[in-house]
ROMARZA-932623 format. One record per atom (N, C-alpha, C): residue number from 1; chain; atom name; x, y, z. Coordinates in steps of 0.02 Angstrom, whole numbers, plus 50000, padded with zeros to 5 digits. Last residue first. Layout:
# residues N
+-----+----+----+-------+-------+-------+
:   i : ch : at :     u :     v :     w :
+-----+----+----+-------+-------+-------+
: NUM :  A : CA :     X :     Y :     Z :
...
+-----+----+----+-------+-------+-------+
***
This chain:
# residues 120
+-----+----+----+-------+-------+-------+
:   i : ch : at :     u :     v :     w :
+-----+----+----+-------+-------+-------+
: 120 :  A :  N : 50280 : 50247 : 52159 :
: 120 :  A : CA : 50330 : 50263 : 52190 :
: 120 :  A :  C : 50329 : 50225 : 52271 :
: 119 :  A :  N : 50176 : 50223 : 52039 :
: 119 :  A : CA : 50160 : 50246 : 52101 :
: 119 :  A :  C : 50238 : 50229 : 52134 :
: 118 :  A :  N : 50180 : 50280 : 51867 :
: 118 :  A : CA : 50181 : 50239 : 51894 :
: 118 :  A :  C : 50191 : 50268 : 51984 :
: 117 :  A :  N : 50084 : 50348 : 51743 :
: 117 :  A : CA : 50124 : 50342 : 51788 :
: 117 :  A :  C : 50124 : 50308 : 51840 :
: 116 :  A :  N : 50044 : 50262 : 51585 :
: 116 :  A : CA : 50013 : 50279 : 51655 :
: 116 :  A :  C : 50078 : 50296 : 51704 :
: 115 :  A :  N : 50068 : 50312 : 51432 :
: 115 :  A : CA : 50090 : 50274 : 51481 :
: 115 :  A :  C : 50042 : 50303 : 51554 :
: 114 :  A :  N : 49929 : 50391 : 51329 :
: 114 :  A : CA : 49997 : 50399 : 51373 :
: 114 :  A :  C : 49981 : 50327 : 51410 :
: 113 :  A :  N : 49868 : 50306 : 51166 :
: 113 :  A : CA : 49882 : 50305 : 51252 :
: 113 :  A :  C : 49926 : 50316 : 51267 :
: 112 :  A :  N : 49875 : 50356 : 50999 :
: 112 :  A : CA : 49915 : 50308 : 51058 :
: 112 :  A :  C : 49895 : 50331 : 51120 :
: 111 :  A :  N : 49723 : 50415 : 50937 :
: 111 :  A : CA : 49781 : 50414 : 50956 :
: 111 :  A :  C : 49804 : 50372 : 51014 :
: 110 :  A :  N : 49630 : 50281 : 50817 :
: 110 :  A : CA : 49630 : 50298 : 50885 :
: 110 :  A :  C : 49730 : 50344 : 50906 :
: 109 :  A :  N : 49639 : 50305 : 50646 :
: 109 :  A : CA : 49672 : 50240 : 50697 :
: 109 :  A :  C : 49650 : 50304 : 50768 :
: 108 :  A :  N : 49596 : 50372 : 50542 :
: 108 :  A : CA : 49543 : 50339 : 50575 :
: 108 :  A :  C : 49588 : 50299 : 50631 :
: 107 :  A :  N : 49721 : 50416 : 50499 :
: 107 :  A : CA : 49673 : 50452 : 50517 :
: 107 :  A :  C : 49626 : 50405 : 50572 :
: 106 :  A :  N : 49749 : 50304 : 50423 :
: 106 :  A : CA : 49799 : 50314 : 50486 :
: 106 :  A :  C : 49758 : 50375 : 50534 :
: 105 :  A :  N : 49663 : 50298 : 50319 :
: 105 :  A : CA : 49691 : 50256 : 50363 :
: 105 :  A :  C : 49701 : 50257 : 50432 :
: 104 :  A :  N : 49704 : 50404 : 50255 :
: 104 :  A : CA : 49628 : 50400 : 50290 :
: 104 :  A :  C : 49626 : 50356 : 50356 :
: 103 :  A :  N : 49814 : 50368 : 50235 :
: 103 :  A : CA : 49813 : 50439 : 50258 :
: 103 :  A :  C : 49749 : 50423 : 50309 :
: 102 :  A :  N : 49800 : 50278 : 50136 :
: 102 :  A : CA : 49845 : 50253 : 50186 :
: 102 :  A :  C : 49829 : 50317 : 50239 :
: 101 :  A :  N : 49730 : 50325 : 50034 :
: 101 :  A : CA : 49693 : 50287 : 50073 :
: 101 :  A :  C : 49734 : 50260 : 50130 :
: 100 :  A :  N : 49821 : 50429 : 49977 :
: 100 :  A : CA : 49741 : 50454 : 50005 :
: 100 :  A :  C : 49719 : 50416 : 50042 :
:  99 :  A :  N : 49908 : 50323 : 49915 :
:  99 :  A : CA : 49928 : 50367 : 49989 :
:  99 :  A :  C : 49852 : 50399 : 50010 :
:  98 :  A :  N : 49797 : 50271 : 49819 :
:  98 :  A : CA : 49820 : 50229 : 49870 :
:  98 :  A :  C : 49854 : 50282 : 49947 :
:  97 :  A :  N : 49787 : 50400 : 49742 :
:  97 :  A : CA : 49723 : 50364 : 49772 :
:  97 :  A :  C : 49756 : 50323 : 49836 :
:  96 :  A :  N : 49925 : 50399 : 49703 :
:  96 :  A : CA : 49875 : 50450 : 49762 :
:  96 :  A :  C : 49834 : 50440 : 49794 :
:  95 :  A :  N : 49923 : 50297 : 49628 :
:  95 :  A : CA : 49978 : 50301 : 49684 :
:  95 :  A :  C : 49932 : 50343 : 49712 :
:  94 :  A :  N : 49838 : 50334 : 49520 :
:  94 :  A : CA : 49830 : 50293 : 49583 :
:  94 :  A :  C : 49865 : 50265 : 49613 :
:  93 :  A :  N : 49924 : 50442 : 49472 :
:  93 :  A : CA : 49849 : 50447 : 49470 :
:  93 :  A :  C : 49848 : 50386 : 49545 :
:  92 :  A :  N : 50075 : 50372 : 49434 :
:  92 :  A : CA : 50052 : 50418 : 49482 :
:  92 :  A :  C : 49985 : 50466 : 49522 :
:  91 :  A :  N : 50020 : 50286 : 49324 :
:  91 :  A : CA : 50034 : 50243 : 49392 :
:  91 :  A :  C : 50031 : 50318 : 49450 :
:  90 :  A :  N : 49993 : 50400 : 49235 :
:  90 :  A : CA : 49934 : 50353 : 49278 :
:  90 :  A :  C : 49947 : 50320 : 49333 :
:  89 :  A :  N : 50117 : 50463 : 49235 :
:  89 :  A : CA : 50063 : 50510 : 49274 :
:  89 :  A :  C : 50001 : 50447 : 49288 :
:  88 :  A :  N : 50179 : 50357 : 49168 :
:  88 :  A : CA : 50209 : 50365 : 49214 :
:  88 :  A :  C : 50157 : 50427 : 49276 :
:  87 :  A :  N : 50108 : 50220 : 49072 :
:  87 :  A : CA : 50118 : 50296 : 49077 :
:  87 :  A :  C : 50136 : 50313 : 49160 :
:  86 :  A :  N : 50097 : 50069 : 49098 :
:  86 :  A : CA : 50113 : 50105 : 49039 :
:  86 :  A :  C : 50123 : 50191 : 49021 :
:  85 :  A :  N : 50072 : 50024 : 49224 :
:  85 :  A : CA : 50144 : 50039 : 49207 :
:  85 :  A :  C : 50167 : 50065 : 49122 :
:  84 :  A :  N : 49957 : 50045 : 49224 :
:  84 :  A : CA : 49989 : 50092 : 49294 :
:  84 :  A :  C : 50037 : 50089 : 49258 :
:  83 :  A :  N : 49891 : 49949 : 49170 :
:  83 :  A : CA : 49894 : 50008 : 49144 :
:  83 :  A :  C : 49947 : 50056 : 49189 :
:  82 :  A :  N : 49862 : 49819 : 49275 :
:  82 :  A : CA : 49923 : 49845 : 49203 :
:  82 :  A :  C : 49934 : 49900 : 49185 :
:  81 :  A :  N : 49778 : 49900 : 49424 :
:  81 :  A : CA : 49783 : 49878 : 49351 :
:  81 :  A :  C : 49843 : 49894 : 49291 :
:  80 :  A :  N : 49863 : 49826 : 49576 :
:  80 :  A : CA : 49876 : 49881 : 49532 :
:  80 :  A :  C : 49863 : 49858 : 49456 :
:  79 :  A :  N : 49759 : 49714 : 49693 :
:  79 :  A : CA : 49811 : 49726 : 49629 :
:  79 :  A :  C : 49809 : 49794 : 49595 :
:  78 :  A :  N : 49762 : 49796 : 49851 :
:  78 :  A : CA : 49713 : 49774 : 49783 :
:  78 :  A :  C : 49776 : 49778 : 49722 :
:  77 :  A :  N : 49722 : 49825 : 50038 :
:  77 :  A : CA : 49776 : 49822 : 49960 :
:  77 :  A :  C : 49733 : 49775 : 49896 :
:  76 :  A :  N : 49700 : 49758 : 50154 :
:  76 :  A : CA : 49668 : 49826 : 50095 :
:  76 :  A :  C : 49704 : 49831 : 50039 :
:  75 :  A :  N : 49698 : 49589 : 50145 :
:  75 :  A : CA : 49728 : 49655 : 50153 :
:  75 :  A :  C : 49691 : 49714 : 50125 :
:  74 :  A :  N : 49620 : 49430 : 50215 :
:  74 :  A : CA : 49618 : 49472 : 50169 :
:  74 :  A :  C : 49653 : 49562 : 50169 :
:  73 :  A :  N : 49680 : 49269 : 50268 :
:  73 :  A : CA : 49655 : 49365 : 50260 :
:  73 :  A :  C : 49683 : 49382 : 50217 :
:  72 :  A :  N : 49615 : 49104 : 50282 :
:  72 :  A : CA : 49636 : 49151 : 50232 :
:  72 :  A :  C : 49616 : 49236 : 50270 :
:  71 :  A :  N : 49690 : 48994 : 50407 :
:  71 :  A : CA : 49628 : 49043 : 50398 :
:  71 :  A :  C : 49668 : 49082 : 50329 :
:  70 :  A :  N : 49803 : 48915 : 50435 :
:  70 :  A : CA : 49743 : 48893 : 50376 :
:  70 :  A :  C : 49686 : 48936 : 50357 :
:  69 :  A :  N : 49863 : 48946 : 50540 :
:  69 :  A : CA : 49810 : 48899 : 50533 :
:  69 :  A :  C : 49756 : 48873 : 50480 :
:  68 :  A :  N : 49950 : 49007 : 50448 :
:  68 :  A : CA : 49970 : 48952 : 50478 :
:  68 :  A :  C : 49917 : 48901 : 50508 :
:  67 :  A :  N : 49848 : 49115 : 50339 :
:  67 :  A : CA : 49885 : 49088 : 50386 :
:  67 :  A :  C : 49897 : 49036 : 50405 :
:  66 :  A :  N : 49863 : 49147 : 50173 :
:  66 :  A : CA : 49841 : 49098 : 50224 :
:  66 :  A :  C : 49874 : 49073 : 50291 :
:  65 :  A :  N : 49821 : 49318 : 50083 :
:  65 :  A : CA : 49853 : 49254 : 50119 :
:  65 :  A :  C : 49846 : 49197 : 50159 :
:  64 :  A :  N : 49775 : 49423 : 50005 :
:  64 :  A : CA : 49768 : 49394 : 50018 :
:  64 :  A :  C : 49816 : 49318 : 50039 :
:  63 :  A :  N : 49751 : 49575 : 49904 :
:  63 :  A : CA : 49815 : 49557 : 49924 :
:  63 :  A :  C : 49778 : 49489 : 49981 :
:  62 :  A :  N : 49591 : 49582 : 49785 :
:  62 :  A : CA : 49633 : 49605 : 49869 :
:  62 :  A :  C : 49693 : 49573 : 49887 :
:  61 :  A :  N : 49586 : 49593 : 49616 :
:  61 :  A : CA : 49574 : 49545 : 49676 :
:  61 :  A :  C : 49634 : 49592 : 49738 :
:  60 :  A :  N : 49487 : 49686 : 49513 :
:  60 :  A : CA : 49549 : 49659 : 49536 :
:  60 :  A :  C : 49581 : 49654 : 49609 :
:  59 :  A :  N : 49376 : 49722 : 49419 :
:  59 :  A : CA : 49390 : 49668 : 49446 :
:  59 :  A :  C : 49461 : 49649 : 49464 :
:  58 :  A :  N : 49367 : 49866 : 49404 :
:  58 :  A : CA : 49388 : 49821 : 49357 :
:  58 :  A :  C : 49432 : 49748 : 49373 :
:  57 :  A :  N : 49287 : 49884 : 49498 :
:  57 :  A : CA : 49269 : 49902 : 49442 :
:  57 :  A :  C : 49312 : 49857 : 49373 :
:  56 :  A :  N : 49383 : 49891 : 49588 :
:  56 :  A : CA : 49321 : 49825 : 49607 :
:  56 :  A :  C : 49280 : 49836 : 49522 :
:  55 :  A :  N : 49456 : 49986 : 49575 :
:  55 :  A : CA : 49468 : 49920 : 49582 :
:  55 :  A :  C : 49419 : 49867 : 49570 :
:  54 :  A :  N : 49375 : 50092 : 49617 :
:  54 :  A : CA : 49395 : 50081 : 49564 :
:  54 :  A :  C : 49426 : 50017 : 49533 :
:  53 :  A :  N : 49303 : 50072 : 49738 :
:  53 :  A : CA : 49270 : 50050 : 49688 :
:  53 :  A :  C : 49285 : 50038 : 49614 :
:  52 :  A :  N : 49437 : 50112 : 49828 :
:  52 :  A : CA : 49403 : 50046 : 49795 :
:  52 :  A :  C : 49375 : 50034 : 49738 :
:  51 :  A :  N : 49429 : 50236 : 49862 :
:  51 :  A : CA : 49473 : 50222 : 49799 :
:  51 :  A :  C : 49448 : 50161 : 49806 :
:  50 :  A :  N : 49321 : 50241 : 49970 :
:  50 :  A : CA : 49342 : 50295 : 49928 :
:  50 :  A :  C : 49369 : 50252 : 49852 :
:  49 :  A :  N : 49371 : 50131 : 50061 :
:  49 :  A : CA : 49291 : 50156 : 50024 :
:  49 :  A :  C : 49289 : 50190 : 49969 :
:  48 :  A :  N : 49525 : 50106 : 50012 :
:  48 :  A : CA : 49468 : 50104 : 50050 :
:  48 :  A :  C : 49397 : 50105 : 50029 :
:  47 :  A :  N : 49687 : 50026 : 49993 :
:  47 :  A : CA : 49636 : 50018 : 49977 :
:  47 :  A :  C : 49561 : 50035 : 50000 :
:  46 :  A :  N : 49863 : 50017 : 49900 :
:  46 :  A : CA : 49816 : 50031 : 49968 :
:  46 :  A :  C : 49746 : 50040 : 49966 :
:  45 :  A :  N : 49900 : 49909 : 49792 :
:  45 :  A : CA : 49887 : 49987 : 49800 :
:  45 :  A :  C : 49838 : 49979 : 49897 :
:  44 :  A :  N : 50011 : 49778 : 49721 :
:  44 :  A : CA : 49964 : 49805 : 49776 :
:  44 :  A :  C : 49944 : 49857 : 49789 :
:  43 :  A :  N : 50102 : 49699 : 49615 :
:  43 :  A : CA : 50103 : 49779 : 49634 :
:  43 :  A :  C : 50021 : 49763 : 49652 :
:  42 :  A :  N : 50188 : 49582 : 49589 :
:  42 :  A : CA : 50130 : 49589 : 49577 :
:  42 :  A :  C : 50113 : 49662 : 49641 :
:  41 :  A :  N : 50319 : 49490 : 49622 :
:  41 :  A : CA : 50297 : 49514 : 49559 :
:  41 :  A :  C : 50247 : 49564 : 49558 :
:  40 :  A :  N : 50280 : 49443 : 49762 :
:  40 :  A : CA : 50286 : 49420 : 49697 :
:  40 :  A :  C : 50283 : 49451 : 49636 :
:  39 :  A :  N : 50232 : 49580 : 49791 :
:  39 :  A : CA : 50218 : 49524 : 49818 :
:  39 :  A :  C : 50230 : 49502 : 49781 :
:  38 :  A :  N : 50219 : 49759 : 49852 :
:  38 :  A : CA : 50250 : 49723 : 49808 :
:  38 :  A :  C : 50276 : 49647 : 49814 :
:  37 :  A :  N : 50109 : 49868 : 49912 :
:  37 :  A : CA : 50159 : 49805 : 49939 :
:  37 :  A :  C : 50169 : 49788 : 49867 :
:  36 :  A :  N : 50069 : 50038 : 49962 :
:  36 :  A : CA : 50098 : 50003 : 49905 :
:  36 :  A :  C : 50152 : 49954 : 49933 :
:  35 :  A :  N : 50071 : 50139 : 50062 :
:  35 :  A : CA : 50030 : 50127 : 50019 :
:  35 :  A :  C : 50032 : 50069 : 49949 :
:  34 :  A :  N : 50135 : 50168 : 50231 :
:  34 :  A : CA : 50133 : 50119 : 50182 :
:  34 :  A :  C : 50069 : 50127 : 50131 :
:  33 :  A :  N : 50195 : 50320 : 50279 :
:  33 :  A : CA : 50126 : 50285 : 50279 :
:  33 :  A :  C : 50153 : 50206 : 50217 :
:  32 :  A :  N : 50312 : 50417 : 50288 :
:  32 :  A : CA : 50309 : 50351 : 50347 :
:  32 :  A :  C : 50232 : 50320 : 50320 :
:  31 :  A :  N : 50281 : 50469 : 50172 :
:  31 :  A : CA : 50288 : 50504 : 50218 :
:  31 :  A :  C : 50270 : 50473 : 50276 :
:  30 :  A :  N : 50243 : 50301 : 50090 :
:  30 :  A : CA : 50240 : 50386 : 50068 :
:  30 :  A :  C : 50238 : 50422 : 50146 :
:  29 :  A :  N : 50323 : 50159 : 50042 :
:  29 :  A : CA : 50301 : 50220 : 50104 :
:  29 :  A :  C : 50308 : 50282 : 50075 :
:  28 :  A :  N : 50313 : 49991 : 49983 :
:  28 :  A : CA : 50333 : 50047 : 49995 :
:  28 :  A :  C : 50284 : 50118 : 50020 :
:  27 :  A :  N : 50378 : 49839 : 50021 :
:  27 :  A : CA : 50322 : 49887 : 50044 :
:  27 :  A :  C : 50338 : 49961 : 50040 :
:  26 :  A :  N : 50407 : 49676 : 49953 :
:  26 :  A : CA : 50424 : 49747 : 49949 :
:  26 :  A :  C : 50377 : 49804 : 49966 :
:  25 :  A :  N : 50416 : 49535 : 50027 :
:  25 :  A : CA : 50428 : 49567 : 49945 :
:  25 :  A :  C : 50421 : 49628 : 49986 :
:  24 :  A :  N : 50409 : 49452 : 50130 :
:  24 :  A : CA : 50438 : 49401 : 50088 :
:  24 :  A :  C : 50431 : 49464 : 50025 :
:  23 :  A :  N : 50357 : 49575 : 50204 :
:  23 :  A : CA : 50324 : 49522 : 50185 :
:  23 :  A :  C : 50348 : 49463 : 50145 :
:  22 :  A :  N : 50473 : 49689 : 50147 :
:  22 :  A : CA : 50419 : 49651 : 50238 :
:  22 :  A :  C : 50392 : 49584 : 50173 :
:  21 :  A :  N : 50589 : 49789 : 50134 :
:  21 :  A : CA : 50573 : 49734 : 50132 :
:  21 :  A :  C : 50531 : 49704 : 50185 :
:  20 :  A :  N : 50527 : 49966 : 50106 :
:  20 :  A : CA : 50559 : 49898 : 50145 :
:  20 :  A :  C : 50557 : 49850 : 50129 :
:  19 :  A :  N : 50568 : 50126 : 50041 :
:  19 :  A : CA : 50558 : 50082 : 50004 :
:  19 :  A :  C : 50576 : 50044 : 50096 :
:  18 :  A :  N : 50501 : 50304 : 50013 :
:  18 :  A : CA : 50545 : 50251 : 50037 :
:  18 :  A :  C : 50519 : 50182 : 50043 :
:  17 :  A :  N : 50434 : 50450 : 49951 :
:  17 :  A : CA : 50448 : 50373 : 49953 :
:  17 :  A :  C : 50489 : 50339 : 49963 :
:  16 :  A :  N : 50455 : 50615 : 49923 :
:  16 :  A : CA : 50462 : 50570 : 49998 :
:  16 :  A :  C : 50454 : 50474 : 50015 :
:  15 :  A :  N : 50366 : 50602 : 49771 :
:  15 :  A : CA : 50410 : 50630 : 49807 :
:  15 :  A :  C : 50398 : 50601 : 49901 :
:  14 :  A :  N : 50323 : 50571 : 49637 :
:  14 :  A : CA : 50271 : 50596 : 49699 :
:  14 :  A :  C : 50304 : 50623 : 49767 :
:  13 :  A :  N : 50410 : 50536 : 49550 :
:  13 :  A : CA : 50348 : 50620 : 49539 :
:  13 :  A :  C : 50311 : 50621 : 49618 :
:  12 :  A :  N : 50442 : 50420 : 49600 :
:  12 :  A : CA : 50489 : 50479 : 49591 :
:  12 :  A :  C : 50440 : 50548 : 49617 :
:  11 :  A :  N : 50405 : 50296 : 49568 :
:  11 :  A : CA : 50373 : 50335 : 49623 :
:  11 :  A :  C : 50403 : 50418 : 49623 :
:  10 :  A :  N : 50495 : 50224 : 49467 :
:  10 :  A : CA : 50408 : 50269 : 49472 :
:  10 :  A :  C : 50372 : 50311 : 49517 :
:   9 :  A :  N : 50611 : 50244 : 49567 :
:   9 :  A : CA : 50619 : 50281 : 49510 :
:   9 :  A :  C : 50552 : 50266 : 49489 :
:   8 :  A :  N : 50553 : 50124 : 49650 :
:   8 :  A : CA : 50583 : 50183 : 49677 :
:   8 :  A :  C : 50583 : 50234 : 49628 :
:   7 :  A :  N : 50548 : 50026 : 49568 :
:   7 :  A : CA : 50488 : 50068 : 49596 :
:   7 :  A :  C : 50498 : 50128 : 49624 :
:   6 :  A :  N : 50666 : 50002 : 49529 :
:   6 :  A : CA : 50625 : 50010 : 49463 :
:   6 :  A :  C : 50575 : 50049 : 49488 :
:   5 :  A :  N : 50741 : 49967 : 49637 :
:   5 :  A : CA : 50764 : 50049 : 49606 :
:   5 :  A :  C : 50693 : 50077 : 49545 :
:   4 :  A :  N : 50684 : 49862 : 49659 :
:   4 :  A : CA : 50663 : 49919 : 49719 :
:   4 :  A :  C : 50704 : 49969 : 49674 :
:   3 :  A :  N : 50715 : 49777 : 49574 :
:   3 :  A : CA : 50649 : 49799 : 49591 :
:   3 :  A :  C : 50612 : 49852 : 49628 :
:   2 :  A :  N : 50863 : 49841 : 49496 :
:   2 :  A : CA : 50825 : 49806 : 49538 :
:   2 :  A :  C : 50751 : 49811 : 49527 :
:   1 :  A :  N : 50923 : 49841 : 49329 :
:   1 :  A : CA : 50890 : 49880 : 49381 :
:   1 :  A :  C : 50852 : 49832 : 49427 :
+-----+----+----+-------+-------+-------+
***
């Protein structure tokens, strides 16, 4: 089984997940929202005020990289604790949390600007 059938088939119970390749690994989407990168190996959950603290509770570090100039960022995303993959309703417990926080997310973004029409 691939990596993307393995997540694809956990994600199942939650229904409308689709799977991309971005980042050099694997991003997957609840109802067009990204909540979940897959980076080496290593399962990412989406990440806010809200569902954080759970994370931060049990100390587990933010998706993080170094750009070309050398600057490190930091992602909302947060390692997924081990436990996610020992029962199939926990990983689906904070899968939610994470789409909850992709939602909020996308909530808080400003709507797109009409185009301006243009003068003739």
């Amino acid at each position: 089984m691939s990596d993307v059938e393995f997540y694809l088939d956990l994600c199942r119970p939650l229904g409308g997940v689709t799977s991309k390749r971005m980042f050099g690994g694997l991003c997957l989407w609840h109802e067009g929202l990204a909540f979940a990168l897959v980076i080496a190996d290593t399962l990412y959950l989406k990440v806010d005020a809200e569902n954080g603290p759970a994370f931060d509770e049990r100390e587990l570090p933010r998706f993080s990289y170094e750009t070309k100039t050398g600057r490190t960022t930091v992602m909302s995303y947060a390692r997924a604790p081990e436990v996610v993959f020992d029962d199939p309703d926990v990983f689906a417990d904070w899968a939610r949390g994470a789409i909850g926080a992709a939602r909020r997310a996308a909530a808080a973004k400003p709507a797109p600007r009409k185009p301006r029409a243009t003068r003739a």
